[in-house]
MARTIVEX-209593 format. One record per residue (C-alpha): residue in one letter; x, y, z. Coordinates in steps of 0.02 Angstrom, whole numbers, padded with zeros to 5 digits, always signed. Example, Ala and Ser with C-alpha at 12.3 -4.5 7.8 and 13.67 -1.06 7.14 Angstrom:
+------+--------+--------+--------+
! resn !     c1 !     c2 !     c3 !
+------+--------+--------+--------+
!    A ! +00615 ! -00225 ! +00390 !
!    S ! +00684 ! -00053 ! +00357 !
+------+--------+--------+--------+
REM end
This chain:
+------+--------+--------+--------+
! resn !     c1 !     c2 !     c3 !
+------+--------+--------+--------+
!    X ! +00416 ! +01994 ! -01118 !
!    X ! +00551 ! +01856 ! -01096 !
!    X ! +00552 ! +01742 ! -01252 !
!    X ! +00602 ! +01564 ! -01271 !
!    X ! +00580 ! +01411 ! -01388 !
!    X ! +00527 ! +01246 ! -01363 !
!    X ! +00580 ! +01114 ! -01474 !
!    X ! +00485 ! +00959 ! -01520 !
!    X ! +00325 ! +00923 ! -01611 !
!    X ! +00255 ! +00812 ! -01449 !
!    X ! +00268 ! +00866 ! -01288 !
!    X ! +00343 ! +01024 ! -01322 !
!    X ! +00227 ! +01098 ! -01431 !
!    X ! +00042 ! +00999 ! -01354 !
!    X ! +00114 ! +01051 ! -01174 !
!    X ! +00259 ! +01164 ! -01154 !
!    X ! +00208 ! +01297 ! -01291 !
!    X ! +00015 ! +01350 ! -01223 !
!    X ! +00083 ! +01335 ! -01032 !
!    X ! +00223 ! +01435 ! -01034 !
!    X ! +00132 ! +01566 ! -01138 !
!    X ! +00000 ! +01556 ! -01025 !
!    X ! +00143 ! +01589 ! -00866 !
!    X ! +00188 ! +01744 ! -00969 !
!    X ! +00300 ! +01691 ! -01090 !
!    X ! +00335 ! +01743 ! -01275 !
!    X ! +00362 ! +01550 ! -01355 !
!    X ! +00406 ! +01492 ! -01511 !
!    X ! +00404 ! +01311 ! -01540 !
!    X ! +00498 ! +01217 ! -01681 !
!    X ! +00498 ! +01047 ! -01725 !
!    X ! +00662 ! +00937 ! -01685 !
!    X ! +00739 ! +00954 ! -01866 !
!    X ! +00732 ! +01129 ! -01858 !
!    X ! +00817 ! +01160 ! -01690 !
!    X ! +00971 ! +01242 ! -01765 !
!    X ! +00856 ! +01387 ! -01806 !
!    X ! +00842 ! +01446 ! -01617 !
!    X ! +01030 ! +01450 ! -01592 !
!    X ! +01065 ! +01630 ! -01653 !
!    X ! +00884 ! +01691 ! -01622 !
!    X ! +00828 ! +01810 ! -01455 !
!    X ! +00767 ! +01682 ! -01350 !
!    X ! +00812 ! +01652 ! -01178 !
!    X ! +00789 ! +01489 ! -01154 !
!    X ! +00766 ! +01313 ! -01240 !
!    X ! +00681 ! +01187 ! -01189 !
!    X ! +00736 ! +01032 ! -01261 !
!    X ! +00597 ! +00894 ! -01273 !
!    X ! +00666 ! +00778 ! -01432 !
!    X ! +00745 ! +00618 ! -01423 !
!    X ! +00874 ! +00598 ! -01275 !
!    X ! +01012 ! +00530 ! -01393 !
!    X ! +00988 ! +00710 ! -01466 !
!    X ! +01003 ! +00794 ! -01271 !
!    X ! +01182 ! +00831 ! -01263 !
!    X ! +01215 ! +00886 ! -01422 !
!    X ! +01097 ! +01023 ! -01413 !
!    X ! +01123 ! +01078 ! -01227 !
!    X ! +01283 ! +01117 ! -01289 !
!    X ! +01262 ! +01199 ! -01426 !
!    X ! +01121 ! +01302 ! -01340 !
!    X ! +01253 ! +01332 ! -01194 !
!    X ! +01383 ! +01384 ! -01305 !
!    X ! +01259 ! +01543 ! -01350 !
!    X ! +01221 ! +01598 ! -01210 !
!    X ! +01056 ! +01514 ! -01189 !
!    X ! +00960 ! +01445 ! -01040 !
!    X ! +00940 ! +01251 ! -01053 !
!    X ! +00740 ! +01146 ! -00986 !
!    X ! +00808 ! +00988 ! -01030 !
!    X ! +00704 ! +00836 ! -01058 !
!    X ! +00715 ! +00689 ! -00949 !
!    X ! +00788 ! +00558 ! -00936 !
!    X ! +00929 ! +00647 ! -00943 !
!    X ! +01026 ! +00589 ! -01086 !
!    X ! +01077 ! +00400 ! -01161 !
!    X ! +01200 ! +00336 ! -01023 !
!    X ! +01297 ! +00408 ! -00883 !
!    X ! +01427 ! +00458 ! -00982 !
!    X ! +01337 ! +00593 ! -01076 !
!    X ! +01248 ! +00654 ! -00913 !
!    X ! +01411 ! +00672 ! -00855 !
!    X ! +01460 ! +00764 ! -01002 !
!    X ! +01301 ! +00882 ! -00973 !
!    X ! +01335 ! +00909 ! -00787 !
!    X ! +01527 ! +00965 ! -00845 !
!    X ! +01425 ! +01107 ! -00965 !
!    X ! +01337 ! +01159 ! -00827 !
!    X ! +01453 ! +01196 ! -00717 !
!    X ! +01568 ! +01280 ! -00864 !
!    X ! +01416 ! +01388 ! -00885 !
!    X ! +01363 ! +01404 ! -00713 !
!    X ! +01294 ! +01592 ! -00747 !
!    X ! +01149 ! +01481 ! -00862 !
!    X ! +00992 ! +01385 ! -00793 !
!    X ! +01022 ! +01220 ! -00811 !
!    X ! +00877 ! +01095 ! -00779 !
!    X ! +00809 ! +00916 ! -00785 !
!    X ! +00606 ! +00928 ! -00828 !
!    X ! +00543 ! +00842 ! -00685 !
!    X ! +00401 ! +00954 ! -00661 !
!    X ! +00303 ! +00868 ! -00520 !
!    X ! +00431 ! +00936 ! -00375 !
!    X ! +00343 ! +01106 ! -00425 !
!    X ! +00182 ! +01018 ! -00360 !
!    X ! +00108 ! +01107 ! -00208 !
!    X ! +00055 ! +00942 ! -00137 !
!    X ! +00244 ! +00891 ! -00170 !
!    X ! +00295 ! +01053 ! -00085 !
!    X ! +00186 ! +00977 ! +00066 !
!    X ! +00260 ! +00840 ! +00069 !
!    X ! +00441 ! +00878 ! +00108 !
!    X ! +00373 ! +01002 ! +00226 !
!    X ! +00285 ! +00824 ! +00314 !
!    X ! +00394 ! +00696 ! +00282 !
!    X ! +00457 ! +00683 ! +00485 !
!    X ! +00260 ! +00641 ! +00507 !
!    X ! +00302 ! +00472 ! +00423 !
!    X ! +00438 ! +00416 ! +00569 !
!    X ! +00577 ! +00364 ! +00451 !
!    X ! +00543 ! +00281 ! +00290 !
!    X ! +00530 ! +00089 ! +00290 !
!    X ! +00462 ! +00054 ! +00082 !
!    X ! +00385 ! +00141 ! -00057 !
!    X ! +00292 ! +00073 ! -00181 !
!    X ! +00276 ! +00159 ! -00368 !
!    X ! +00131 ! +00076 ! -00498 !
!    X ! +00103 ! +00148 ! -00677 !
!    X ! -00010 ! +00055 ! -00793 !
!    X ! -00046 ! +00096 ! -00954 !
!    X ! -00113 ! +00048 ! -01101 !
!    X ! -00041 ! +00179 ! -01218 !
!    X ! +00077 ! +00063 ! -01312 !
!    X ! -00020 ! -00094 ! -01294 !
!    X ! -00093 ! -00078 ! -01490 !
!    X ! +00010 ! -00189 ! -01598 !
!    X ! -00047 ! -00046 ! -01728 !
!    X ! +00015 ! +00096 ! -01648 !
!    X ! +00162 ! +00153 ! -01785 !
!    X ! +00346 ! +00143 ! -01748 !
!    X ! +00443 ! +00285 ! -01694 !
!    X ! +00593 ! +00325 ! -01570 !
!    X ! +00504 ! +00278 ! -01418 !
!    X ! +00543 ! +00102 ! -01492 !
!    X ! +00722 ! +00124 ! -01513 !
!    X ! +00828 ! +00084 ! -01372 !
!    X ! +00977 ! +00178 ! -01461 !
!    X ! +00873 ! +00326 ! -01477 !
!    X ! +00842 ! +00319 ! -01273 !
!    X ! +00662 ! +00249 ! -01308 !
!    X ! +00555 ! +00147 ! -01184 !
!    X ! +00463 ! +00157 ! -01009 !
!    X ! +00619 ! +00133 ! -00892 !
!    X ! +00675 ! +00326 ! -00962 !
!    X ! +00532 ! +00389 ! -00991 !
!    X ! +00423 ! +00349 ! -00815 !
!    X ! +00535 ! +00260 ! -00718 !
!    X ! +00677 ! +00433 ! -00732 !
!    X ! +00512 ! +00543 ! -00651 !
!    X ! +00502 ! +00404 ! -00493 !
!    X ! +00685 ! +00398 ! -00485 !
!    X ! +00692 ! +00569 ! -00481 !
!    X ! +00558 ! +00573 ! -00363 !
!    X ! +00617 ! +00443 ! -00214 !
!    X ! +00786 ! +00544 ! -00216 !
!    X ! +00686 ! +00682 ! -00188 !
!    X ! +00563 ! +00650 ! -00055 !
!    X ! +00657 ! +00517 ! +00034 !
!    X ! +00846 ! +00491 ! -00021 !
!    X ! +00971 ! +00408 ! -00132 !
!    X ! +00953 ! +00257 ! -00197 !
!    X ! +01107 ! +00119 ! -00175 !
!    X ! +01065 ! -00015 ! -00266 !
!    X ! +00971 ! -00075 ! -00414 !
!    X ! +00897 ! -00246 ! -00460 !
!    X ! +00773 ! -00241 ! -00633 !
!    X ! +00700 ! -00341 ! -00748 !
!    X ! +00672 ! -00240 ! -00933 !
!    X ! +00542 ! -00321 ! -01049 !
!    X ! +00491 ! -00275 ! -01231 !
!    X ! +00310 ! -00349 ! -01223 !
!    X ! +00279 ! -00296 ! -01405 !
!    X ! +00445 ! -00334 ! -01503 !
!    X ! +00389 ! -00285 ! -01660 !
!    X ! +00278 ! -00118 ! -01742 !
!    X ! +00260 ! -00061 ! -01931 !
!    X ! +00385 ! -00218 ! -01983 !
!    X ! +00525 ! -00145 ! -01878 !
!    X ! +00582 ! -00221 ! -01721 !
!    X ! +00561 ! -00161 ! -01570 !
!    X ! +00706 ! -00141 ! -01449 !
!    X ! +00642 ! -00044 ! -01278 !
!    X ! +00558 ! -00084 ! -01149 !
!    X ! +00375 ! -00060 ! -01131 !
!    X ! +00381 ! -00155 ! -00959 !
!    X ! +00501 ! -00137 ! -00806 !
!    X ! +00503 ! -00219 ! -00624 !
!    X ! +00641 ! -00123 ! -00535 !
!    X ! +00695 ! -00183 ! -00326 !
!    X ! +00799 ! -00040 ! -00236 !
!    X ! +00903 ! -00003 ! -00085 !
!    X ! +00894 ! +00161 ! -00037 !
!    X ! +01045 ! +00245 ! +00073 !
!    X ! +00956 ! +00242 ! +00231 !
!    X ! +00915 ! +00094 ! +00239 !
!    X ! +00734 ! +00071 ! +00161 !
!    X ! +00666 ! -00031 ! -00008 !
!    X ! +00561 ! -00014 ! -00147 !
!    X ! +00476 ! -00077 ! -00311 !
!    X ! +00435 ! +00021 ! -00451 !
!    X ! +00313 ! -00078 ! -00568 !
!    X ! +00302 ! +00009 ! -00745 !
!    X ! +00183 ! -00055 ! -00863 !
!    X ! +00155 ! +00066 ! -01054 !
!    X ! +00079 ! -00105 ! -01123 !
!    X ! -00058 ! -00138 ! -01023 !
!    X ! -00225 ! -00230 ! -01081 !
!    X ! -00327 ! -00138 ! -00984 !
!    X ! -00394 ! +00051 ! -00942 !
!    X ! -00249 ! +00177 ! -00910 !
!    X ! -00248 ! +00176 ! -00730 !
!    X ! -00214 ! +00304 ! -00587 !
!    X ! -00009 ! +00311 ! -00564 !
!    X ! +00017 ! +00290 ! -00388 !
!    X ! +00178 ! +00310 ! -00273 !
!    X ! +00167 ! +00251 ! -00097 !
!    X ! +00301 ! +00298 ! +00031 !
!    X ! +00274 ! +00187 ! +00198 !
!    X ! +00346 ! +00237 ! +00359 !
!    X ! +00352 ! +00177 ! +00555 !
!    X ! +00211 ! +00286 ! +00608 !
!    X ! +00100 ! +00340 ! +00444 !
!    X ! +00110 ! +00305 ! +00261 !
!    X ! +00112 ! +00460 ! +00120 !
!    X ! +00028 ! +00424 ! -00049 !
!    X ! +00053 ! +00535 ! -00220 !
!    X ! -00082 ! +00529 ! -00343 !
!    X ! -00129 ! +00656 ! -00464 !
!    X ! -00105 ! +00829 ! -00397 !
!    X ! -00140 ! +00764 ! -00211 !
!    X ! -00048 ! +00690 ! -00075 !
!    X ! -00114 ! +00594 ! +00045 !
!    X ! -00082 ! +00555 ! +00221 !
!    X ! -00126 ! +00403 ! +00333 !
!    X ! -00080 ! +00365 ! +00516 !
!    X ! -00069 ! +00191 ! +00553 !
!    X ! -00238 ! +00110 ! +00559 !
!    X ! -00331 ! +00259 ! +00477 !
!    X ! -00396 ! +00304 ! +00321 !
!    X ! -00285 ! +00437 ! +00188 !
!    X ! -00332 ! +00600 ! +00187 !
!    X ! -00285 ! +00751 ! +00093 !
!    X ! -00144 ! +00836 ! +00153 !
!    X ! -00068 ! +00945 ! +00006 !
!    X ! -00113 ! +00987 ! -00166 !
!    X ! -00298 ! +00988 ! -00264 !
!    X ! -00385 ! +00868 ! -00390 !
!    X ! -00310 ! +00864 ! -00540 !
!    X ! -00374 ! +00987 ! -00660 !
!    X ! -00402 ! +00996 ! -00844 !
!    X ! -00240 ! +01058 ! -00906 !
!    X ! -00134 ! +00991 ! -01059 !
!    X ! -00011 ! +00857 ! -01018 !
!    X ! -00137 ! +00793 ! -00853 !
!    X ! -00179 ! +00638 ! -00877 !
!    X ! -00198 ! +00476 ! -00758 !
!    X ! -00006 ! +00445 ! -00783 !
!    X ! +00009 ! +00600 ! -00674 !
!    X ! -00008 ! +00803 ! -00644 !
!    X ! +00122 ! +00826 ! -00771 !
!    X ! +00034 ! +00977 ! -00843 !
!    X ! +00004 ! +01066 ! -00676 !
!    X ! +00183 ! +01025 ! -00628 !
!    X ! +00225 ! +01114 ! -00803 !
!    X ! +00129 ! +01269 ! -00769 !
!    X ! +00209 ! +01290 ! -00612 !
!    X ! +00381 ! +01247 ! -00656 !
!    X ! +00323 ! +01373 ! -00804 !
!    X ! +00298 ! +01530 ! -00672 !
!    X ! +00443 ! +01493 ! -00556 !
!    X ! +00567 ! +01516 ! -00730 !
!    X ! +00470 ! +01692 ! -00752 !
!    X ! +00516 ! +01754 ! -00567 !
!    X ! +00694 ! +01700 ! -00586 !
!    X ! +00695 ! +01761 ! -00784 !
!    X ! +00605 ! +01914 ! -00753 !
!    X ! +00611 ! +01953 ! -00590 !
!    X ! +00810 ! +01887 ! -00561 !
!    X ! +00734 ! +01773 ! -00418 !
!    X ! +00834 ! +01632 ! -00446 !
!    X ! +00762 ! +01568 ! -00269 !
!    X ! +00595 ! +01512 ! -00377 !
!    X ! +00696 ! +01373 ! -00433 !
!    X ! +00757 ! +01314 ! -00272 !
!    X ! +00641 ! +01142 ! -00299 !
!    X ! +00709 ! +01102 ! -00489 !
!    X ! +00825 ! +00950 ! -00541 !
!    X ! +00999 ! +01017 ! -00611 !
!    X ! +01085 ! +00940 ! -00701 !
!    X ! +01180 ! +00857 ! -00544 !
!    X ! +01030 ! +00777 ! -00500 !
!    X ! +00988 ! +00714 ! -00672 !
!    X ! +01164 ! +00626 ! -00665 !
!    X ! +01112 ! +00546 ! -00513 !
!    X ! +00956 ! +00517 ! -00611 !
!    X ! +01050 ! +00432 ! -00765 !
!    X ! +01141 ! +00304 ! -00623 !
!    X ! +00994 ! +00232 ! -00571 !
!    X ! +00938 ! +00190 ! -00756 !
!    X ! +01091 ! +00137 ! -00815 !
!    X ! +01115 ! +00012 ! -00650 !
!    X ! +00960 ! -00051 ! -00682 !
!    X ! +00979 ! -00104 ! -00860 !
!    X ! +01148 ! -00177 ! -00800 !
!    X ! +01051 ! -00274 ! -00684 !
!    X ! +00926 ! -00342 ! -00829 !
!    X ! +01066 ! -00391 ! -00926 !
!    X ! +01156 ! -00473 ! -00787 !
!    X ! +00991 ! -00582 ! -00768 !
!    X ! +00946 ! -00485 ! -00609 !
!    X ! +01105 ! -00452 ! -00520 !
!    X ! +01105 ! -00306 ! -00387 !
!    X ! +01212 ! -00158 ! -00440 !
!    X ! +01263 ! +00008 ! -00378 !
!    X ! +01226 ! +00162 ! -00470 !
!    X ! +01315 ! +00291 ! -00381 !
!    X ! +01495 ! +00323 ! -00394 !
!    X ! +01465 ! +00495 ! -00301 !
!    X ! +01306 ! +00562 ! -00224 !
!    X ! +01255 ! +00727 ! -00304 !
!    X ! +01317 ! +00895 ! -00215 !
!    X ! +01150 ! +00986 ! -00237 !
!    X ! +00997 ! +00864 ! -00182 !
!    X ! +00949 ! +00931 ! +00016 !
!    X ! +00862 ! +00783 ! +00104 !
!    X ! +00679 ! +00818 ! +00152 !
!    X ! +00663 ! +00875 ! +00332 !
!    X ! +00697 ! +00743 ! +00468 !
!    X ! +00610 ! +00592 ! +00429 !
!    X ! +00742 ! +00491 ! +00370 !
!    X ! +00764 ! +00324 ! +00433 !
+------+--------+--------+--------+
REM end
């Protein structure tokens, strides 16, 4: 039985730890501090799930022993370091090398590149997360918090829809944002992250989009919803489902299930179904040597292309709004959905 570690005392370990063992794994999970311990043991793989001002460091020290590399998104601090990780990769190119963005492992994502010439070309998408899961003024102070540290809700939701429109529809060009720390202050420390974030894009081809991220919410946590509109029929994500509606008719299921009870599901999204799944496609291509399994994962590539986006759109805040590019190169390994491009 193939082991590996996970490393954090979040995620990793409420998550990670009982799904992959569940997919078949032996796991051992140790908390961040205690990372170091892994690097001469017999695991596999890693899967790192601290901080992302930690990310680099370990990759490459994991990299450096041989080891397999699940890398938390977003993908690292700034561009430069995600450049820095795409470099390891490709020195190690004999390792798996990947971005967690679980949901591509979806089935009802799987549908929906198989569909995406239903929708005519793409015209807009629409993303909306609301939560209230940092909207108590008591709620202690930690990394999240710290925008050194790679805290707040542009990494940590908007890197998943980032990764997402590049995904299903294609990349994105430009970048206008405005970042907002709602609550500036928790446990006497301040707060420098953003717990809100209204991001415009371009994409490529030609279409827009508004992402509207919200972890400070006043009200109930709320459905996350991602709407991709098109000349002929509009796709919606929710949950574990996609959804499909031709123009004048009502959505119906097209891909996917109802979300079920699994750790890491929540109304944010299927991020614990997308876990389990991304979970069994590493034990074909660990165990089985079918690296094919992993055909739908992020590399490290895409989490570079990933890391532009972010970093543009913090430019953007700063700049009071200004548009700005994000890509200096488009990424090598991201194949467009099927036709449907506009």
């Amino acid at each position: 039985m193939t082991k590996i570690g996970t490393i954090g005392s979040g995620w990793a370990a409420r998550v990670q730890t009982p799904l992959f063992s569940e997919a078949g794994f032996d796991v051992i999970n140790v908390k961040g501090h205690d990372w170091p311990s892994l690097l001469d043991s017999d695991v596999a793989l890693v899967t790192i799930t601290t901080p992302p001002s930690e990310h680099l460091e370990m990759s490459r020290a994991f990299l450096e022993r041989g080891k397999h590399v699940l890398c938390e998104k977003p993908t690292a601090l700034n561009v430069r370091e995600a450049e820095e990780l795409v470099a390891l990769s490709e020195k190690h190119a004999d390792r798996i090398t990947l971005i967690d963005h679980e949901l591509r492992f979806l089935p009802a994502w799987r549908a929906a590149r198989e569909r995406m010439h239903e929708l005519g070309g793409v015209r807009y998408i629409e993303v909306r997360y609301s939560s209230p899961a940092r909207g108590d003024r008591s709620r202690e102070w930690n990394w999240w918090s710290d925008a050194d540290r790679g805290g707040g809700i542009l990494g940590a939701v908007g890197s998943h829809f980032a990764d997402a429109i590049r995904y299903l529809v294609g990349e994105i060009d430009e970048v206008q944002a405005m970042l907002v720390t709602q609550i500036d202050e928790r446990s006497g420390k301040r707060v420098t992250a953003d717990d809100f974030a209204a991001v415009n894009v371009r994409l490529a081809n030609g279409a827009h989009g508004v992402l509207t991220l919200n972890a400070a919410a006043s009200g109930p946590d709320e459905q996350a919803v991602m709407t991709i509109h098109g000349e002929s029929a509009a796709m919606r994500f929710s949950g574990a489902e996609v959804l499909l509606a031709k123009r004048g008719e009502a959505y119906a299921r097209i891909g996917g299930e109802e979300m079920t009870k699994l750790p890491g599901n929540s109304m944010g999204g299927a991020f614990g179904s997308g876990t389990i799944e991304l979970a069994r496609a590493l034990k074909r291509a660990l165990d089985d040597g079918d690296r094919s399994a992993l055909a739908p994962a992020a590399t490290f590539h895409d989490g570079l292309a990933q890391q532009r986006v972010l970093d543009a759109a913090r430019r953007s805040s700063e700049n009071e709004g200004s548009w700005e590019k994000p890509l200096t190169r488009p990424s090598a390994t991201l194949s467009p959905p099927s036709r449907g491009e506009g």
